[in-house]
Steps between C-alpha positions, in 0.01 A plus 500: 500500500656214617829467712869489338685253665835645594733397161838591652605196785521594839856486558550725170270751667614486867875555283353774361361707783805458682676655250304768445471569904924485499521715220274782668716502807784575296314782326399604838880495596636678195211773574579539853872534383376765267314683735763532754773596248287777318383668825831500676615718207231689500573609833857527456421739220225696756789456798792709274242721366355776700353251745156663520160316446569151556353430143585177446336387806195500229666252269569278779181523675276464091788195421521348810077465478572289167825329669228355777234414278744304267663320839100432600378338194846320454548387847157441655225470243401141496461367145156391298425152554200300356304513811472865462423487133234258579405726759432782279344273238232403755441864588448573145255252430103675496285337815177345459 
């Protein structure tokens, strides 16, 4: 198999990416918004209720789990670049 050169021109692709990386963090935003509007209910509705169990100390606690792993892989996961994919092309390849 022989290598693809890259059709789409650097600038396009650079474009692109940072695009797609803005348009995560506002996803990430909007989620974050979500999360905090939805639970504060929730516990509004617990708070004028009898009070008990603290049950929606499970939704935040199952939520907030996603919430972080959405903030990690938006905020600090580095993208693929070509050294990596030739990286994992060599370490494909059979020895001999």
């Amino acid at each position: 198999m022989t290598h693809q050169p890259n059709l789409i021109p650097p600038e396009d692709e650079a474009r692109r990416l940072a695009r797609k990386r803005v348009e995560a963090k506002r996803a990430l935003g909007a989620h974050a918004v979500t999360y905090v509007v939805i639970n504060a209910f929730l516990i509004f509705i617990w708070a004028i209720g009898d009070g008990g169990n603290f049950w929606p100390g499970w939704v935040l606690a199952g939520w907030g789990v996603g919430l972080i792993l959405n903030a990690w892989d938006v905020l600090f996961r580095r993208p693929v670049t070509e050294a990596d994919i030739e990286n994992e092309m060599r370490r494909g390849q059979p020895r001999g």
